[in-house]
N, C-alpha and C positions, 0 to 999 in steps of 0.2 A: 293294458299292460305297458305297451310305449308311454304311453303317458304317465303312466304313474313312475317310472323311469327317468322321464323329459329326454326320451328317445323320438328323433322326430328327424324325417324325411322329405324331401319334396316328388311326389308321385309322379309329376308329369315332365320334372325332370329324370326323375330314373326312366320313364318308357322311352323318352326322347332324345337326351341327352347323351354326353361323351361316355356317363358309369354306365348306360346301357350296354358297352359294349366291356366295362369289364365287370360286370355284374354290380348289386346290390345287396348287402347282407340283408339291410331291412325287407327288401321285399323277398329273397330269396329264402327267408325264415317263416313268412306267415304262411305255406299250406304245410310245410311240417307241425307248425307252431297251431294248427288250428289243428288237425290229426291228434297230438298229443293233447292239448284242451277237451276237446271230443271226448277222449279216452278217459277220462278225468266223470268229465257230465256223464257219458252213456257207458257205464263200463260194461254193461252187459252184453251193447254191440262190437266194444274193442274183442271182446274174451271171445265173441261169436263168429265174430265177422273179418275181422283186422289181423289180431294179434296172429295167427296162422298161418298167415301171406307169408311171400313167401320175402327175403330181404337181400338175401345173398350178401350178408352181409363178410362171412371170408375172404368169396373172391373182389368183394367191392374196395375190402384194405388193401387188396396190391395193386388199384389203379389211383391217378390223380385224382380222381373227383371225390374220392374218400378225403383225403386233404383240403380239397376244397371245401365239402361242405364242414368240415371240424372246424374251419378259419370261419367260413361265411356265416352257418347255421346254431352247429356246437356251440363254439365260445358266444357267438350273439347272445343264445337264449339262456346260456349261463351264467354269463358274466355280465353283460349287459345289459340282458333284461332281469336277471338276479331270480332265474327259476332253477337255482338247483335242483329243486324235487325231481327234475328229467335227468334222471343218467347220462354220460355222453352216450355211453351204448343204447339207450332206450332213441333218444336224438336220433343216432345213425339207424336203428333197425327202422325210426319212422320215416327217414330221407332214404331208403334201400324201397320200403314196402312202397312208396311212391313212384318212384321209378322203377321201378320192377312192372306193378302192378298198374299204373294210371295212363290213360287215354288222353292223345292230345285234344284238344277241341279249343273253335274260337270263339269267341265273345261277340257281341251283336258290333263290338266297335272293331274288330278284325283282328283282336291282341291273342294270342295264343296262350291257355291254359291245362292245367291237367284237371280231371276229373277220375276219382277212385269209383269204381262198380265192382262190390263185392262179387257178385255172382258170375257176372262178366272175366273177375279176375282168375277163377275156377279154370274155365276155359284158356286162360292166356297158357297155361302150365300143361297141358294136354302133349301127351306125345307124338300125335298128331294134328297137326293146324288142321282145324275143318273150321276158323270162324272168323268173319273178317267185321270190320265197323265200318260206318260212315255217316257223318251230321253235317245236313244239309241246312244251311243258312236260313232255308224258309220255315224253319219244322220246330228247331231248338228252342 
């Protein structure tokens, strides 16, 4: 998709570098951008699994980071990458269901990511916390 664009990046300057600290559209697009892909290949697991999460997506319009991801993520995959077919709202409900919904966790090189667990995410929403996580560097 970047490539067919000639949208192109330098990786280990975004982890490393000065954009790290004011973000990166390109990287900050690819787990929504793989979500909404997903959604596309498996629709049976979006319909099942995904699309019912929950996105908050209301209250997420009256904060900054609603704005943020329409600049970083929205227009990216719109405009830039030229995937109309996603909605902005479709965009935002999958940058909501992500942070709503996903688990920190680190990579074997220490970089911090999120991972979505449908079943897992069931539990986040309980009206009572009875569940907690943890991934242990030796086990993952």
């Amino acid at each position: 998709i970047f490539e067919a664009v000639k949208e192109k990046f330098n990786v280990k300057e975004a982890l490393e570098g000065e954009t790290a600290v004011n973000g990166v559209p390109q990287l900050e697009c690819i787990t929504p951008l793989r979500l909404l892909l997903a959604s596309e290949k498996l629709p049976e697991r979006w319909e099942k699994e995904v699309k019912s999460m929950e996105s908050h997506n209301k209250q997420r319009m009256q904060n900054n980071q609603w704005k943020i991801d329409d600049t970083n993520i929205v227009k990216l995959i719109r405009e830039r990458l030229k995937l109309e077919r996603f909605s902005e709202e479709l965009i935002q409900t999958a940058c909501g269901i992500l942070e709503i919904n996903c688990h920190e966790i680190r990579t074997a090189g220490g970089y911090g990511a999120r991972a979505l667990y449908p079943t897992v995410a069931l539990m986040n929403h309980s009206c009572v916390s009875n569940t907690s996580h943890a991934v242990h560097t030796n086990d993952y």
